[in-house]
FIPA-412354 format. One record per residue: residue in one letter; x, z, y of N, C-alpha, C in turn. Coordinates in steps of 0.2 Angstrom, whole numbers. Example, Ala and Ser with C-alpha at 12.3 -4.5 7.8 and 13.67 -1.06 7.14 Angstrom:
 code n_east  n_up n_north ca_east ca_up ca_north c_east  c_up c_north
    A     66    39     -28      62    39      -22     66    39     -16
    S     64    35     -11      68    36       -5     64    39       0
END
This chain:
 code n_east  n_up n_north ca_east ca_up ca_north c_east  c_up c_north
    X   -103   -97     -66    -102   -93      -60    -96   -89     -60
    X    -90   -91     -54     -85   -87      -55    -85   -79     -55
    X    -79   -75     -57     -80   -68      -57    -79   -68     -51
    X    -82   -60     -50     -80   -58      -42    -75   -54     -39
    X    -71   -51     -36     -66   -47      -36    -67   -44     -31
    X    -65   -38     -33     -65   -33      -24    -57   -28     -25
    X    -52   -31     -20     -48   -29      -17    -46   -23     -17
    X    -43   -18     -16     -40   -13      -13    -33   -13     -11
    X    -30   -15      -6     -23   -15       -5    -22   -14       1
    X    -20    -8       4     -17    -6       10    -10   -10      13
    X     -8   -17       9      -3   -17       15     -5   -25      13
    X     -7   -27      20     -12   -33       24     -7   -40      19
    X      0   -41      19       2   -47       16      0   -47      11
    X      2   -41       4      -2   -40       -3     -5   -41      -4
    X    -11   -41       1     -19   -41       -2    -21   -50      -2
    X    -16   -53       5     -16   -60        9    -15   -63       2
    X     -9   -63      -1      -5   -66       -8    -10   -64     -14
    X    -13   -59     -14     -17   -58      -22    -22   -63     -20
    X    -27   -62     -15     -31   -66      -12    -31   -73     -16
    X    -26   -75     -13     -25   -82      -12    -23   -85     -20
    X    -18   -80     -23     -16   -80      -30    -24   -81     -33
    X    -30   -78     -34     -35   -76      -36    -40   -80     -36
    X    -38   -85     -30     -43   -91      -27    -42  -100     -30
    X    -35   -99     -33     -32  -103      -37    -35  -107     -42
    X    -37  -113     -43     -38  -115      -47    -33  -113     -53
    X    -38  -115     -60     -43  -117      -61    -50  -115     -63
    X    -47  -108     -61     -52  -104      -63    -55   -98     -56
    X    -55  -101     -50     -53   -96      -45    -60   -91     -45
    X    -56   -85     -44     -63   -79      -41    -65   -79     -36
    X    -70   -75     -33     -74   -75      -27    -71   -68     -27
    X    -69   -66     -20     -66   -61      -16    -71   -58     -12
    X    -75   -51     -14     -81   -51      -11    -78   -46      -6
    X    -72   -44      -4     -71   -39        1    -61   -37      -2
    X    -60   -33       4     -54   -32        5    -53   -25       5
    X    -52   -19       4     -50   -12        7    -44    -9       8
    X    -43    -7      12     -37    -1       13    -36     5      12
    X    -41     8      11     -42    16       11    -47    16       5
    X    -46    23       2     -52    25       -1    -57    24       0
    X    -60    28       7     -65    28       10    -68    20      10
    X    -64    15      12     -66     9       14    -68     6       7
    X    -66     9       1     -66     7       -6    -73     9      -7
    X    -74    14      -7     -79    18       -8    -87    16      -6
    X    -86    15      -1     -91    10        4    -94     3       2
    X    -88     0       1     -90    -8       -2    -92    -6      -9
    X    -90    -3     -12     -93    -1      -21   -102     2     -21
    X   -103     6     -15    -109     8      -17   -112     6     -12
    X   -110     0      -7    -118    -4       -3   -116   -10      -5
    X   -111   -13      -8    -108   -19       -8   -110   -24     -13
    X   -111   -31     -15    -113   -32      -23   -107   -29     -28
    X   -108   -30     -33    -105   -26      -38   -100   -30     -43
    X    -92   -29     -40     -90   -32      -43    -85   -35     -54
    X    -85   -39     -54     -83   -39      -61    -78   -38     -61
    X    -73   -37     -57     -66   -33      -58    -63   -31     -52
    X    -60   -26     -53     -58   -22      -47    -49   -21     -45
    X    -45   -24     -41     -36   -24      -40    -37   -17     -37
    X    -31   -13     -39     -32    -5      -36    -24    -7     -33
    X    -24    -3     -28     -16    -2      -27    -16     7     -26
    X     -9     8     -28      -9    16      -31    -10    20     -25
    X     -5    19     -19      -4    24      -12     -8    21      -8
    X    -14    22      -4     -18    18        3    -18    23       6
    X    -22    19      13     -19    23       19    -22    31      19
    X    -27    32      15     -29    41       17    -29    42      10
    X    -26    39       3     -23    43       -2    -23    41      -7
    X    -22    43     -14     -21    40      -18    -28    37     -19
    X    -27    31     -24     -35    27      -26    -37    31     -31
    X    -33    34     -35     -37    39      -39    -43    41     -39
    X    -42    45     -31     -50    46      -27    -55    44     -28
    X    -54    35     -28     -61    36      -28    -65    35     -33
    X    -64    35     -41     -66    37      -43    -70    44     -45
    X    -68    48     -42     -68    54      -41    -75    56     -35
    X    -76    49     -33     -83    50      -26    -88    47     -29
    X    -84    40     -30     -89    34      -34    -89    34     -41
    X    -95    31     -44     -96    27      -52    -93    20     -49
    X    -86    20     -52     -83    13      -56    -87    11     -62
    X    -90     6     -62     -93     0      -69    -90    -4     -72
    X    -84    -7     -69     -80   -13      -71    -73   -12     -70
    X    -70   -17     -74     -64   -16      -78    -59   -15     -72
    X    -53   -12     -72     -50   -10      -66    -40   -14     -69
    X    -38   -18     -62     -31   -18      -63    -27   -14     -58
    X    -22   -11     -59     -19    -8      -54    -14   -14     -53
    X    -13   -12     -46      -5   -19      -44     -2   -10     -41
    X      5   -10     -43      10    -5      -41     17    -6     -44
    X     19    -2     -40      28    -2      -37     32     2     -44
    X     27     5     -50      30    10      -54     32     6     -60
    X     38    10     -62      39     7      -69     38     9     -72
    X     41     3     -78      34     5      -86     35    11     -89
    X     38    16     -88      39    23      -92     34    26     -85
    X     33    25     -81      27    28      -77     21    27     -77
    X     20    19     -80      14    18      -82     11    17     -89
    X     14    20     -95      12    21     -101      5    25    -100
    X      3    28     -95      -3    31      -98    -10    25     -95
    X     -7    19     -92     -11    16      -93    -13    10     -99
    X     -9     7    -102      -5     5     -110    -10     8    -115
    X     -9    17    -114     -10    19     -118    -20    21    -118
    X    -21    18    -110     -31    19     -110    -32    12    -109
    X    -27     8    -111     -32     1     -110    -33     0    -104
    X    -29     1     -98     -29     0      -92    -23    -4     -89
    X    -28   -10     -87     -21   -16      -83    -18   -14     -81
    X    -15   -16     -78      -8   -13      -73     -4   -23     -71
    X     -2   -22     -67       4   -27      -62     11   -24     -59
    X     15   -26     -59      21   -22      -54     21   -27     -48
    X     22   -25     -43      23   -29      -37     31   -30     -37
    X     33   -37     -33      27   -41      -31     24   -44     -39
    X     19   -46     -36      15   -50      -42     14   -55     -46
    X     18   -57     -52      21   -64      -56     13   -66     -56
    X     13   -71     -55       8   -77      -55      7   -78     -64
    X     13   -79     -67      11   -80      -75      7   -73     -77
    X      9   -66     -73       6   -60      -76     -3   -59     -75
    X     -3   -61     -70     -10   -61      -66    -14   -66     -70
    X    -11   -72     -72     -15   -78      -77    -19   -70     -84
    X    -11   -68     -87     -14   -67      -92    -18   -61     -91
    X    -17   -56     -85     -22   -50      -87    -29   -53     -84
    X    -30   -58     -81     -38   -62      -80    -39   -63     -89
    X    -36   -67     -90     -37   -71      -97    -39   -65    -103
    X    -36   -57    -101     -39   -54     -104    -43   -49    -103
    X    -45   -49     -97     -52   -48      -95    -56   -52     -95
    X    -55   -58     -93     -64   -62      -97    -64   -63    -105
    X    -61   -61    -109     -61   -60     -116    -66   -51    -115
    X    -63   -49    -111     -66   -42     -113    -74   -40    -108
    X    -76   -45    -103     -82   -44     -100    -87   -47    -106
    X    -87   -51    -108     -96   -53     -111    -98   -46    -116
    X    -94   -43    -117     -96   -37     -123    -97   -30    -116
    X    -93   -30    -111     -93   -24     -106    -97   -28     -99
    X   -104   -30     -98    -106   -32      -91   -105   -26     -86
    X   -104   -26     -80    -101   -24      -74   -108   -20     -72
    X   -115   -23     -73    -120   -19      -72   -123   -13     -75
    X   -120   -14     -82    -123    -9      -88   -116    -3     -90
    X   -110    -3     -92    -106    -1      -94   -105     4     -93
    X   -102    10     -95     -99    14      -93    -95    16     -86
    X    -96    24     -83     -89    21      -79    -84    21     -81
    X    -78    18     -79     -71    15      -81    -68    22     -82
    X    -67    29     -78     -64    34      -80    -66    42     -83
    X    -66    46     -86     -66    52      -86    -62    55     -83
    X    -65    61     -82     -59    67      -77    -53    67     -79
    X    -54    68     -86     -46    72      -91    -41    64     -89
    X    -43    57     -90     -38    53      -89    -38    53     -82
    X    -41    53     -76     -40    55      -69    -34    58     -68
    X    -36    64     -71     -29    69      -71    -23    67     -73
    X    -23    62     -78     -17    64      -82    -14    59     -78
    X    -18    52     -75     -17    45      -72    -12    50     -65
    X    -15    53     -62     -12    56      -55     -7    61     -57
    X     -7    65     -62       0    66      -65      7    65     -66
    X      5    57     -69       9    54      -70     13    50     -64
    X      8    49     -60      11    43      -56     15    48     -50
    X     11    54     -48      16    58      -44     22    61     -48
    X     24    61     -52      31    65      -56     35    58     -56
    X     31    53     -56      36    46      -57     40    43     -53
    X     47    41     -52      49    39      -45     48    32     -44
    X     46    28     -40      46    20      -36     53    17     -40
    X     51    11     -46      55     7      -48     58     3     -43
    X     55     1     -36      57    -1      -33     63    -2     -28
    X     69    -3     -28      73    -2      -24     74    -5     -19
    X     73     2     -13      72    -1       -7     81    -2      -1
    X     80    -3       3      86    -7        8     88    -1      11
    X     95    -2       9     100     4       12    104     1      16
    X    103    -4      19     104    -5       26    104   -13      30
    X    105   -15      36     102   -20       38    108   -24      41
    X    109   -29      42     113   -36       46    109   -38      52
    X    112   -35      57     108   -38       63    114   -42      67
    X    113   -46      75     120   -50       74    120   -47      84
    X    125   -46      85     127   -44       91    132   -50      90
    X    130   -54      98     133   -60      102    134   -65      95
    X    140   -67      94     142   -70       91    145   -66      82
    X    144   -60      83     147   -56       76    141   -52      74
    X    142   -52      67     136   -50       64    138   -42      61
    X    134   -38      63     134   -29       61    130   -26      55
    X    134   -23      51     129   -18       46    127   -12      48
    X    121   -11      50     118    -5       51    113    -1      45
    X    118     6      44     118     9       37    109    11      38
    X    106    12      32     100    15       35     97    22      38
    X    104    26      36     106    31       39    105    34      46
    X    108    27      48     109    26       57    103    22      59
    X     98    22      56      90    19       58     85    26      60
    X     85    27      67      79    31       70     73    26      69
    X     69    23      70      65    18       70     65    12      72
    X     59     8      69      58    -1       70     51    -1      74
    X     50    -6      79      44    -8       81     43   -15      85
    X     39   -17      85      37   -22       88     33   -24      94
    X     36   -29      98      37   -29      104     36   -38     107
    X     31   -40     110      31   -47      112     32   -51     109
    X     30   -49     101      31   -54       96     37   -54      92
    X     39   -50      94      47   -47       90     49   -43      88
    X     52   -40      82      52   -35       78     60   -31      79
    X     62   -24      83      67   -20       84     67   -17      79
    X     77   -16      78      78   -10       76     81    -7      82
    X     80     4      80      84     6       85     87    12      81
    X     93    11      84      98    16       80     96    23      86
    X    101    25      81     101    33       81    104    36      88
    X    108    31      88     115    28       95    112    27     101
    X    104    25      99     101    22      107    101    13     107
    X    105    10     103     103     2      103     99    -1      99
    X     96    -5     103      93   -10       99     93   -16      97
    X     93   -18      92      94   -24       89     87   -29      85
    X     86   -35      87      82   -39       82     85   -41      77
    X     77   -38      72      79   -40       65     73   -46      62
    X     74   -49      58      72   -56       54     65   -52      50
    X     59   -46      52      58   -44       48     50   -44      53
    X     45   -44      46      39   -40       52     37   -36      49
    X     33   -32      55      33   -24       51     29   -24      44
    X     26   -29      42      21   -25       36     25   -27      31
    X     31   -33      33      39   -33       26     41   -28      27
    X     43   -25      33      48   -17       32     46   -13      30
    X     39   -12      30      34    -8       26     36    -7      18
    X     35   -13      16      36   -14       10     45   -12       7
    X     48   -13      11      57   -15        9     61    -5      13
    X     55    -3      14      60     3       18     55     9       9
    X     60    14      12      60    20        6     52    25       8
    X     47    24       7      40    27       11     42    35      12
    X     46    37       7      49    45        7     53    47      14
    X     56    42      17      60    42       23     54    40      30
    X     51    33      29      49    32       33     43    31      33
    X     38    31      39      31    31       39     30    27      45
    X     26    22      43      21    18       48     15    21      51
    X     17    25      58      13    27       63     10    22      66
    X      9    17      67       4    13       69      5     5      68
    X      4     1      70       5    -8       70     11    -7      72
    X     14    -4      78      20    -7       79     26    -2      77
    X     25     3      76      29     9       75     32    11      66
    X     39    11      66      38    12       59     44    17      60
    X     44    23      58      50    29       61     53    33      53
    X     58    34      53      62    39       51     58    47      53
    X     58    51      45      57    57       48     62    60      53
    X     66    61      52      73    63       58     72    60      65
    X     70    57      64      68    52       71     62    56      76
    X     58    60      73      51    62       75     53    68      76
    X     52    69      83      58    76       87     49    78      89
    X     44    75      90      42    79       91     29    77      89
    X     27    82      89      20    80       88     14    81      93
    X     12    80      95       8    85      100     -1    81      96
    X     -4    86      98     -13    85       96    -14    80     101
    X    -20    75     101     -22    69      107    -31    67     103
    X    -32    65     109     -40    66      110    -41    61     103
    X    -49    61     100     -50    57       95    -48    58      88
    X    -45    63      88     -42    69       81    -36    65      80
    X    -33    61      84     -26    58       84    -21    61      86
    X    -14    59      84     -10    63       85     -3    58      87
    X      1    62      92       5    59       96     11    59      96
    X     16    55      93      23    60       91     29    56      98
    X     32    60      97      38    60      103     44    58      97
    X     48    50     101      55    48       97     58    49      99
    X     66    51      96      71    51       97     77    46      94
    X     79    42     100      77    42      106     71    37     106
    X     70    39     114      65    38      116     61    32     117
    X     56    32     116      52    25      112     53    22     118
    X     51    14     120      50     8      123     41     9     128
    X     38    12     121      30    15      124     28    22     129
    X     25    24     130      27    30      133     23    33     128
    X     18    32     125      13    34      119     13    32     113
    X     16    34     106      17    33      101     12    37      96
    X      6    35      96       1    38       93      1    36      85
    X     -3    41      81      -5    41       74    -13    38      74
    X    -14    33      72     -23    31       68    -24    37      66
    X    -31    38      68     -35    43       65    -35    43      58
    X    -36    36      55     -37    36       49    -29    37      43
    X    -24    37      46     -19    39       46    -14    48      46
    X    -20    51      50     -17    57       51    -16    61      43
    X    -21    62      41     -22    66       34    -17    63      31
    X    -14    57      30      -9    55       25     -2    57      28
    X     -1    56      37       4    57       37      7    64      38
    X      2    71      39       3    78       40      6    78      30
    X      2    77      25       4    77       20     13    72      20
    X     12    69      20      19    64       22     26    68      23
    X     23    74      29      28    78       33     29    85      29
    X     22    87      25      23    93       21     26    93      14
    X     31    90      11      32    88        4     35    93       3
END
């Protein structure tokens, strides 16, 4: 009977690639589900079957995974996939807690399976303990908040006007959105250019400190966000500068609590 695997990755390619990495002969998992938020994490763990291992990603869409530990009993062995490096994740090293850096090496994923079916026969997923205590909770969200993103993200873009191609610093980037199956940038200046990207790459490749993904097609510069207003649904509606393509640039509900925190740092 393969092992079972329940997901948590808030950004739709990641989850696409682990998925798929996961499903892999020779030994492939069963994928019982996908989440993006805590909350959606939380749901599938306590009406869902019960998985033998659990992919965490660190940041989703309404807050750290931390959480849900913190609602739910975890029973099974847990890996995180994240963007931190190894001097930010020594506290899980030091509890026995998988970890992965994105993106995700194929040969690293072999081995942390290979050591997790060494360690289920002695730890079943239905009997065990749960996975955290408070005191490492703490020390885990500690850690990762004080830690900065090993990742380096893109300080600016090549887009090609007529026949000549242009550097646009990312300075000079109000926001990107998508539009008829195509991916804009718009400067600061008021022009727009196609880039080679889709949003849920830009997502990945831009600085999350600078930028925030207000909806599917929207992905904005704080500086860019001239304005907020309240809108029905407990959503909220922000005004760009310059001025969006949309007349309506709205925030997911399930997006708002991340994003107000996003703005209060």
């Amino acid at each position: 009977m393969p092992l079972r695997a329940l997901i948590v990755e808030d950004e739709p390619l990641a989850a696409r690639r682990l998925a798929e990495l996961l499903a892999r002969p020779p030994e492939p998992l069963e994928i019982l589900g996908t989440a993006e938020s805590v909350a959606q994490a939380v749901r599938l763990l306590e009406t869902g079957p019960a998985p033998d291992v659990l992919f965490l990603d660190i940041h989703l869409a309404d807050g750290l995974s931390f959480e849900i530990f913190e609602q739910t009993a975890v029973r099974c062995p847990v890996i995180f996939t994240t963007a931190y490096d190894q001097y930010a994740v020594q506290a899980f090293k030091v509890n026995s807690v998988d970890y992965l850096l994105k993106p995700i090496d194929e040969e690293e994923l072999t081995a942390a399976l290979r050591k997790l079916r060494e360690r289920l026969p002695a730890q079943p997923a239905a009997t065990s303990a749960p996975a955290f205590d408070p005191a490492l909770l703490a020390q885990l969200m500690q850690q990762m908040q004080q830690a900065p993103p090993a990742a380096s993200y893109k300080t600016q873009f090549v887009v090609r006007v007529g026949e000549h191609l242009k550097v646009v610093p990312i300075e000079q980037i109000a926001y990107f959105f998508s539009l008829e199956k195509a991916t804009f940038l718009q400067t600061t200046e008021g022009r727009k250019f196609v880039v080679d990207y889709t949003m849920d790459q830009l997502e990945t490749l831009l600085d999350p400190r600078r930028f925030f993904r207000l909806n599917r097609a929207y992905l904005a510069q704080q500086t860019a966000i001239h304005d907020i207003i309240h809108y029905t649904n407990s959503r909220l509606q922000t005004v760009l500068k310059p001025v969006a393509p949309d007349a309506q640039v709205l925030v997911s509900r399930e997006k708002v609590n991340v994003f107000k925190s996003w703005l209060d740092r």
